[in-house]
SEBASE-919442 format. One record per residue (C-alpha): y, x, z. Coordinates in steps of 0.02 Angstrom, whole numbers, padded with zeros to 5 digits, always signed. Each point is the difference from the previous one (the first is absolute). Example, Ala and Ser with C-alpha at 12.3 -4.5 7.8 and 13.67 -1.06 7.14 Angstrom:
BEGIN
-00225+00615+00390/+00172+00069-00033/
//
This chain:
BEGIN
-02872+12294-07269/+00199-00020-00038/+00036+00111+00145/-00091+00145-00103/+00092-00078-00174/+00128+00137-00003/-00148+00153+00010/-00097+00036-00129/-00137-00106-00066/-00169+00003-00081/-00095-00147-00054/-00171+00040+00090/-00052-00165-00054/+00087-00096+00126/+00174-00037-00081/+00059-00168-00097/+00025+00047-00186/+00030-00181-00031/+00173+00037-00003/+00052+00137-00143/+00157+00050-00057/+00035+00097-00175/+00090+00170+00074/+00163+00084-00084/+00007+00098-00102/+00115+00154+00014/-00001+00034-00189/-00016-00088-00166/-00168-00047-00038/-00069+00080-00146/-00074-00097-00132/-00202-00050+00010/-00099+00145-00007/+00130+00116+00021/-00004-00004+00178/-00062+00195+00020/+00184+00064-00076/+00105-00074+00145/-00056+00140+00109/+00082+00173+00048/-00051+00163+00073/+00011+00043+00176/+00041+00186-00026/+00164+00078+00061/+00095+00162+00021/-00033+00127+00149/+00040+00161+00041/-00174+00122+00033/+00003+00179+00053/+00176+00003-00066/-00061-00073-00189/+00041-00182-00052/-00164-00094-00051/-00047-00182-00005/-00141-00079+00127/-00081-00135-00003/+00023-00144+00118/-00154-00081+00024/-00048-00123+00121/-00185-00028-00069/-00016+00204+00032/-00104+00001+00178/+00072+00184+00030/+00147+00119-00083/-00077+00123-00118/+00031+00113-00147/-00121+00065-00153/-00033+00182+00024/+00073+00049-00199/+00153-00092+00026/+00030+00087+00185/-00022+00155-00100/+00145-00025-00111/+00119-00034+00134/-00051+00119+00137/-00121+00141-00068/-00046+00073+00158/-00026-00166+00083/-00191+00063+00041/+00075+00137+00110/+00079-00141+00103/-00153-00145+00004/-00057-00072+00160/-00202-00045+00041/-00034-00152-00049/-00156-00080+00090/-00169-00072-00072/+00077-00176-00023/-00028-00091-00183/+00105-00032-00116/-00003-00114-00156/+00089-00085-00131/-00003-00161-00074/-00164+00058-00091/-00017+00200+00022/-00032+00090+00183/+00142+00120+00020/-00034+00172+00054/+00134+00059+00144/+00038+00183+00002/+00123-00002+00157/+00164-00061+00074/+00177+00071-00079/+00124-00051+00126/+00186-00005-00069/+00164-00072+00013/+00072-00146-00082/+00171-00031-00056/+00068-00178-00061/+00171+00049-00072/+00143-00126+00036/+00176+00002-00003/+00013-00078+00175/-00085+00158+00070/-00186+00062-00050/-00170-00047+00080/-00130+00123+00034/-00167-00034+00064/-00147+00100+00044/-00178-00058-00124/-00174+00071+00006/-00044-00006-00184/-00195+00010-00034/-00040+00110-00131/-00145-00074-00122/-00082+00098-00095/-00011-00134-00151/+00127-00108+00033/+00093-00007-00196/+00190-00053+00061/+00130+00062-00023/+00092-00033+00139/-00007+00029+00168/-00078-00178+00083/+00107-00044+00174/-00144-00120+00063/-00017-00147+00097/-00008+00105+00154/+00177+00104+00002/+00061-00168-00083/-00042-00097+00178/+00026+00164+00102/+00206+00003-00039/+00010-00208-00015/+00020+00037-00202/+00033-00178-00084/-00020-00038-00173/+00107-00150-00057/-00035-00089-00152/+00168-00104-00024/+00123-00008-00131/+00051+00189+00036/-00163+00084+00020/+00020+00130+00143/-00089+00047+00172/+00065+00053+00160/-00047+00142+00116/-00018-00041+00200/+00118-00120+00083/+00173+00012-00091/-00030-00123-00154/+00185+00030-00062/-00050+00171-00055/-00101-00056-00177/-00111+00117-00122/-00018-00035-00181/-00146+00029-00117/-00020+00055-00153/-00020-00116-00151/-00139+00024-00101/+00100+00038-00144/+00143+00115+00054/+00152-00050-00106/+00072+00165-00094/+00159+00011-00062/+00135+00146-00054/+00111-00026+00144/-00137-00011+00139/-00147+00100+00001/-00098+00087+00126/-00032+00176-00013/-00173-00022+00007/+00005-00116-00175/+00133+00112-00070/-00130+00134+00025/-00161-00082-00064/+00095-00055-00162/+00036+00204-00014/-00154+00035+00026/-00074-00128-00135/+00123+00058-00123/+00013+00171+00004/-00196+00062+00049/-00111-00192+00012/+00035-00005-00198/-00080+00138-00052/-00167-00089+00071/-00106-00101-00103/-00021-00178+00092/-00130-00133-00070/+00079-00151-00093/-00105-00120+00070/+00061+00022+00186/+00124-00141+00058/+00176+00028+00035/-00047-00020+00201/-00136+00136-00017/+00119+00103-00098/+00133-00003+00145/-00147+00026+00134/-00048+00155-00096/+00190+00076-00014/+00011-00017+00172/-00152+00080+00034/+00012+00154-00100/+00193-00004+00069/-00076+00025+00171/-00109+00130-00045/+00134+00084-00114/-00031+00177+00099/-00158+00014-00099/+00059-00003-00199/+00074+00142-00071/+00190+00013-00041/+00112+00113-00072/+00070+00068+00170/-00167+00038+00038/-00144-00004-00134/-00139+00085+00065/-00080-00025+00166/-00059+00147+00132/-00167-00064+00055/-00032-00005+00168/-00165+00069+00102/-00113+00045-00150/+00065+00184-00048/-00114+00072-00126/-00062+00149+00004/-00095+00118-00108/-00155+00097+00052/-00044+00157-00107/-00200+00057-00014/+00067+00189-00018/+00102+00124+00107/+00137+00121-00027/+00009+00086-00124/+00026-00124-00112/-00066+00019-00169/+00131+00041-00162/-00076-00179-00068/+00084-00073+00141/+00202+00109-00044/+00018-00047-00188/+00176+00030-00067/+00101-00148-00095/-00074-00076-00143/+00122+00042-00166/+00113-00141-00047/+00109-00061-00131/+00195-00029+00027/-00056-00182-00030/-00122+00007+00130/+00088+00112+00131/+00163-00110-00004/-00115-00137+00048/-00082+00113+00147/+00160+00031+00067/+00044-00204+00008/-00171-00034+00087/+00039+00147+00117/+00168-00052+00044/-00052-00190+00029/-00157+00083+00130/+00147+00086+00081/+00118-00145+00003/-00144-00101+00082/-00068+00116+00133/-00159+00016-00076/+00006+00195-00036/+00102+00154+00054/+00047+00165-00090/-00101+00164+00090/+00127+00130+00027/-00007+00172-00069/-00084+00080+00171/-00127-00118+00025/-00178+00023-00017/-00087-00065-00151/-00180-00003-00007/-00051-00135-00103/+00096-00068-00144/-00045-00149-00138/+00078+00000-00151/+00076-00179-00093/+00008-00076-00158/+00106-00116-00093/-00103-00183-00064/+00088-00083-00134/-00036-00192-00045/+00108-00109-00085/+00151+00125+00010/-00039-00003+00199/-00028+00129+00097/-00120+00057+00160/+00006+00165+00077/-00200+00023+00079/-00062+00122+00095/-00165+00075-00061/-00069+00021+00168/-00173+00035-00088/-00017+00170+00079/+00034-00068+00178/-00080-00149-00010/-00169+00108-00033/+00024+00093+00161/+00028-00162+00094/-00087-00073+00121/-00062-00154-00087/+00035-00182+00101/-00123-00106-00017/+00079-00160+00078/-00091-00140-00132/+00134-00068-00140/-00055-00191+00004/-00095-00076-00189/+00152-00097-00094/-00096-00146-00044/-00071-00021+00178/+00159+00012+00066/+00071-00127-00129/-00110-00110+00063/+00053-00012+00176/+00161-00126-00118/-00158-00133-00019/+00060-00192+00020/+00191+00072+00052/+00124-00130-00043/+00164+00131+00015/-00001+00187-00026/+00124+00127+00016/-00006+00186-00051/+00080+00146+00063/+00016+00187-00029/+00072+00151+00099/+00149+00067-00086/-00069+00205-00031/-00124-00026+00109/-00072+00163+00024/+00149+00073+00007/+00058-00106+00176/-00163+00091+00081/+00096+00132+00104/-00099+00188-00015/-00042+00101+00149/+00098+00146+00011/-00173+00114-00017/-00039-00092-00127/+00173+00027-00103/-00029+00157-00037/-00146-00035-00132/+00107-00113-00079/+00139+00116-00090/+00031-00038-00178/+00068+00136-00125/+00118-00029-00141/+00130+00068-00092/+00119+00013+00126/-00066+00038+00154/-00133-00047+00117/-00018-00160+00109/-00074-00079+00140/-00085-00179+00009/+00056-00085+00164/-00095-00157-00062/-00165-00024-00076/+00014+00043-00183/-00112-00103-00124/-00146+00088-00085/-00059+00080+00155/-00213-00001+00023/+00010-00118+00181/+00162-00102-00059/-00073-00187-00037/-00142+00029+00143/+00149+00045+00148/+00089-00170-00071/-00128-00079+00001/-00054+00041+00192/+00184-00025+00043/+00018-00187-00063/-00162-00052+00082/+00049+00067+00168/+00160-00094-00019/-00047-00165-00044/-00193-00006+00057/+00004-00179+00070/+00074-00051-00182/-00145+00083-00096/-00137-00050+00122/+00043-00186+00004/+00012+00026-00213/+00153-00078-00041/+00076+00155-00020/-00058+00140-00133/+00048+00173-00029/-00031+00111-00133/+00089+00167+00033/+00186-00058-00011/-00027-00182-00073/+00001-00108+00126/-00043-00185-00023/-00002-00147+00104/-00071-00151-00040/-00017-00202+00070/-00042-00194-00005/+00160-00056+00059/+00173+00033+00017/+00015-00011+00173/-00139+00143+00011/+00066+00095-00135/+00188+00015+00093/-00107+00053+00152/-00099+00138-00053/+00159+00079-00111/+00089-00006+00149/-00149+00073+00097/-00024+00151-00146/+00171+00023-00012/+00030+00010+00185/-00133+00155+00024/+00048+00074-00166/+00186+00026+00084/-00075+00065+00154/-00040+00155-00076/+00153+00027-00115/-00076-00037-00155/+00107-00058-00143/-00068-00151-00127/+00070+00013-00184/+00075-00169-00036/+00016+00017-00198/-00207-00004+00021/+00007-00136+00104/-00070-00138-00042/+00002-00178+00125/-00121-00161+00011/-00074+00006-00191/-00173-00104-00034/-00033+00133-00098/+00073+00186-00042/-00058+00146-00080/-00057+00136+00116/-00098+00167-00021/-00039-00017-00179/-00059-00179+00010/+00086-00172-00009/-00057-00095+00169/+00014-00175+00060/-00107-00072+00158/-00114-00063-00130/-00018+00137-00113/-00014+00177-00051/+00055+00070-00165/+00042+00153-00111/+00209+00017-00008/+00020-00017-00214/+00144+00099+00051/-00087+00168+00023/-00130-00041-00113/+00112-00011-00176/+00078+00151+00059/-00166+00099-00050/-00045-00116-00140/+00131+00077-00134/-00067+00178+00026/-00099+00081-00136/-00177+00033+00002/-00047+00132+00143/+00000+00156-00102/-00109+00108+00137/-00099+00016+00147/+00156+00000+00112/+00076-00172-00074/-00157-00089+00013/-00028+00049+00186/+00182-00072+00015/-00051-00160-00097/-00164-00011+00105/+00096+00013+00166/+00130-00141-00048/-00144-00099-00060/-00110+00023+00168/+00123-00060+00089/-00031-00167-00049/-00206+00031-00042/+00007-00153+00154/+00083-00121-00128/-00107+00044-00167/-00175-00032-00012/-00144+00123-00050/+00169+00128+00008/-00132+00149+00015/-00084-00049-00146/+00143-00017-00104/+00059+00151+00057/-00163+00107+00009/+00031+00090-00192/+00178+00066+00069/-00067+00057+00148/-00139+00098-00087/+00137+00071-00114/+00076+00070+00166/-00123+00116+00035/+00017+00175+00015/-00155+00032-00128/+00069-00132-00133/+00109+00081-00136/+00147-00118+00003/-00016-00129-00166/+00045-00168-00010/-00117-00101-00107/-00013-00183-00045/-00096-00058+00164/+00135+00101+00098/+00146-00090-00070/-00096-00153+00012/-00020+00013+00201/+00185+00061+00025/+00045-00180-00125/-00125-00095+00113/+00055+00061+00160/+00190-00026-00070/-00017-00173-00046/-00103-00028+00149/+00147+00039+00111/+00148-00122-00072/-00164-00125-00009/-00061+00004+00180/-00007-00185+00075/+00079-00025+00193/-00138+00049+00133/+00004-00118+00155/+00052+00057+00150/-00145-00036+00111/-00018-00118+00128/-00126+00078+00126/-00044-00193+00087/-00072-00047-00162/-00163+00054-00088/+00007+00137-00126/-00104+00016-00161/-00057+00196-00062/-00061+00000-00145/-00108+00163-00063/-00064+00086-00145/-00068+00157-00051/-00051+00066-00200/-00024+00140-00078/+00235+00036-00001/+00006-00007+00176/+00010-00122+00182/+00126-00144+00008/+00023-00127+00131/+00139-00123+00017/+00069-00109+00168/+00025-00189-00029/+00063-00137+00100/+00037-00174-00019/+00162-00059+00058/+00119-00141+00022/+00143+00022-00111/+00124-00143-00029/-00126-00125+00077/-00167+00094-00137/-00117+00072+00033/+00024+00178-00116/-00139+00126+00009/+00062+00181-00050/-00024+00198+00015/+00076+00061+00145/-00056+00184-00061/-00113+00100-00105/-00082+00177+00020/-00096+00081-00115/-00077+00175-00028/-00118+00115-00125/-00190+00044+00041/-00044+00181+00049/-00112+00098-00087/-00145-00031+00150/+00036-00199-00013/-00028-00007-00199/-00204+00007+00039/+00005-00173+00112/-00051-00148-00052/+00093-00162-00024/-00044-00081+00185/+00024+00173+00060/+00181+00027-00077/+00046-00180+00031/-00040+00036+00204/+00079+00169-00012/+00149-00107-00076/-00018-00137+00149/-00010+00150+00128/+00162+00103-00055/+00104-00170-00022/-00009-00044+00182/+00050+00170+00043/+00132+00014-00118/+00058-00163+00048/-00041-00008+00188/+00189-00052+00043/-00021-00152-00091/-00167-00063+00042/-00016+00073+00199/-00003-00168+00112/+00018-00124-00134/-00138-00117-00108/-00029+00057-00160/-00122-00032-00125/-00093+00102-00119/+00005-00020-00174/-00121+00109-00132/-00121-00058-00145/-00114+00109+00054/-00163-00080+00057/-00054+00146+00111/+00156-00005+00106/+00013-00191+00028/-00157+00024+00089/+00041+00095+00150/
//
């Protein structure tokens, strides 16, 4: 056996480990239970497709290989240049990794004694969450790469073990007379556009400096000054009319009259269009066939020039591409630990028009006639194109529901951190893909809980925003039909959170119709009080947890149907049982003549339909006083 003594050895059982000798240690010991902070990164500089980026050494890694979104970031078209990849396996330390294909590229190791270059076959994984590239155990043993732990931390490539590569420290020291012009441009970038960003308080200062360099990477997808508005690629909306030439007059309406007040402000909002490419000025000999006067809306001493594309918009060619429920969608943010909102700066106006199209979108004012090159807001098929276009761009996202859109408001949503970094990157990645450009004053990164769409939202719970609420609470009285339609819409918007909300409501609704001479008496003014207080009132609904059991709980009188969703959950180690939400709705004239175990089974029968998404798959349990039902 002490012929072999100088190979190397394992103990197979066989060896004397009588003898035992305490090793050296290369570095000062850290104190008891501190042993995890003595180690360092194995990550260095490279050169790749002429771009300096970090890589991974790693030894444990059984092959080289890169994540898919962080190839994207440093070589966009890398999918043009993949290589098959065979049915072999791959998996992590706890996931199976899904390979997409082979990207073959060179490999520089910069040093002052003359450069390195080798040759790597990087597998691409579909969910691999790096970011860096991984050089694995097998390049590592195909050029003789050494890692050496000493004193001076530094590896070797191939024979020559003069020539000596450093890595980098985990935390890169910073100063004013050294820096890197990758720091020096991630500080810029935090200072001048990360700030405007709202980032939770609660994230440490490690995930803060993850997240900086993670929106730094994907920096070509927020809006700047130089360039503020995206130009969409590959979903080009168009407009269909249901009429041919010639066009009606409704359809070439002169410019609306306007004050000086208002007209100065016209000529501001057409002169910032301009500036940003999103419309032109027809010339003198063009053709004009269709034409859509503007006005001026005034709030707050603000102005907004809007097209009334009323006209149009009833000669168009409705889309019917389904606008998904808010409140289902908020749901999909059930149980998430981190969530993080975002918005599309103008949104509808980075949606390039076709050029057929263009023509039915020339606006009148004042001074001339112009052209939309972008999709202008107020137009009939507007929200469904966005919508269409964000779900074709991120379907994977939506599908696997840790990503929801609503239109432009897009929001992501996770357990952990290491997720959460993950799927931002992942969004982020496709929503740069297509040129589209991400607001960051709107941003907002890793809260528990935010307010979103009208409604403050945590993983746990689902609430009304006070915010928008007490902005309707100081206004008078409605004072006819038209104000309390506008009161009933804000209201039944949140009919989810307030129970019995159509039988509160039902004496304002009445008052709406077309038959009902317009007077507010006391049980009027009593509904719109009830309904008021009602909304600054309204208790957090849970988010639901579709593994557990749900309660529904119905009732039907004389006012109406009403059926709430309960569930018992685990909240701060209790058990809390509360409304996740209620619906609610007046009898018809034909219902009036049933009978109590006839309206409470009518009631039974319309809240599972009403409340299908809820209930489809899981165990619920019924809950009535009436006799009748309990007995089917």
């Amino acid at each position: 056996m002490e012929s072999y003594s100088h190979l190397p050895q394992l103990s197979n059982g066989q060896l004397d480990l009588s003898k035992v000798q305490d090793a050296q240690l290369m570095k000062t010991k850290p104190n008891r239970g501190k042993g995890y902070t003595a180690g360092n990164s194995c990550i260095t500089e490279v050169v790749i497709d002429n771009k300096p980026t970090k890589p991974l050494l790693d030894p444990g890694a059984f092959c080289s290989c890169v994540g898919k979104s962080f190839l994207k970031t440093c070589v966009p078209n890398f999918e043009d240049q993949l290589l098959p990849i065979d049915g072999i396996k791959f998996n992590s330390a706890s996931n199976p990794m899904k390979a997409l294909g082979i990207f073959e590229t060179n490999v520089i190791f910069p040093h002052i004694n003359g450069n390195l270059r080798i040759t790597v076959e990087f597998v691409v994984m579909e969910n691999c969450s790096s970011t860096h590239f991984i050089l694995g155990n097998d390049y590592l043993i195909m050029y003789g790469i050494d890692l050496h732990n000493n004193k001076d931390r530094y590896f070797t490539i191939g024979d020559n073990k003069r020539q000596k590569f450093a890595f980098l420290p985990f935390k890169r020291q910073i100063t004013v007379n050294k820096v890197s012009p990758v720091n020096l441009e991630l500080e810029k970038f935090k200072s001048e556009q990360l700030n405007e960003a709202e980032i939770s308080l609660h994230l440490t200062d490690k995930q803060e400096n993850e997240l900086s360099s993670l929106l730094y990477d994907h920096r070509g997808a927020f809006a700047t000054d130089k360039e503020p508005l995206g130009a969409i690629i590959g979903h080009e909306v168009d407009i269909i009319l249901n009429i041919e030439r010639p066009y009606p007059p409704l359809l070439r309406r002169p410019a609306y009259p306007a004050s000086p007040k208002s007209r100065e402000a016209l000529e501001i909002h057409i002169k910032e269009l301009l500036d940003l490419g999103v419309i032109r000025k027809v010339g003198h000999n063009e053709e004009v066939e269709i034409t859509t006067p503007v006005i001026v809306a005034w709030h707050n001493g603000k102005s907004r020039m809007v097209g009334d594309f009323r006209a149009l918009n009833t000669y168009t060619v409705p889309d019917r591409y389904p606008i998904p429920k808010i409140q289902i969608a908020l749901t999909q943010i059930s149980q998430a630990v981190y969530i993080t909102t975002m918005d599309a700066l103008k949104g509808f106006h980075q949606n390039v028009v076709t050029p057929r199209a263009r023509k039915y979108l020339r606006i009148i004012v004042h001074c001339g006639v112009y052209e939309y090159f972008r999709m202008p807001f107020a137009i009939k098929n507007a929200p469904s194109h966005f919508q269409r276009m964000m779900n074709e761009i991120l379907p994977e996202e939506i599908s696997k529901g840790w990503l929801t859109i609503y239109i432009d408001d897009i929001i992501v949503c996770s357990k952990t951190w290491e997720e959460h970094i993950y799927r931002l990157s992942r969004a982020l990645t496709k929503i740069q893909s297509v040129n589209m450009k991400i607001s960051l004053k709107k941003f907002h990164f890793g809260f528990k809980e935010l307010k979103e769409l009208g409604h403050a939202v945590s993983g746990l719970s689902l609430g009304i925003d006070k915010n928008k609420v007490s902005a309707v609470l100081p206004k008078p009285m409605p004072q006819n039909k038209k104000e309390i339609q506008s009161f009933l819409g804000f209201s039944g918007y949140y009919r989810q959170h307030i129970k019995d909300s159509a039988s509160i409501a039902r004496p304002l609704y009445e008052l709406c119709d077309k038959d009902t001479v317009f007077e507010m008496t006391v049980e009027t003014v009593k509904a719109c009080e009830s309904l008021r207080e009602s909304l600054t009132t309204a208790s957090l609904s849970l988010m639901p947890d579709f593994k557990l059991p749900i309660k529904l709980y119905i009732d039907a009188s004389g006012d109406g149907l009403g059926a709430v969703l309960h569930q018992v959950q685990i909240i701060h180690d209790k058990p809390v049982e509360g409304p996740i939400c209620f619906i609610s709705r007046q009898i018809k004239p034909t219902e009036a003549r049933y009978g109590d175990s006839q309206m409470e089974c009518l009631c039974l029968v319309w809240a599972l339909q009403k409340l299908n998404y809820f209930l489809e798959g899981c165990v619920f349990e019924v809950i009535t006083d009436c006799t009748a039902v309990k007995s089917f």
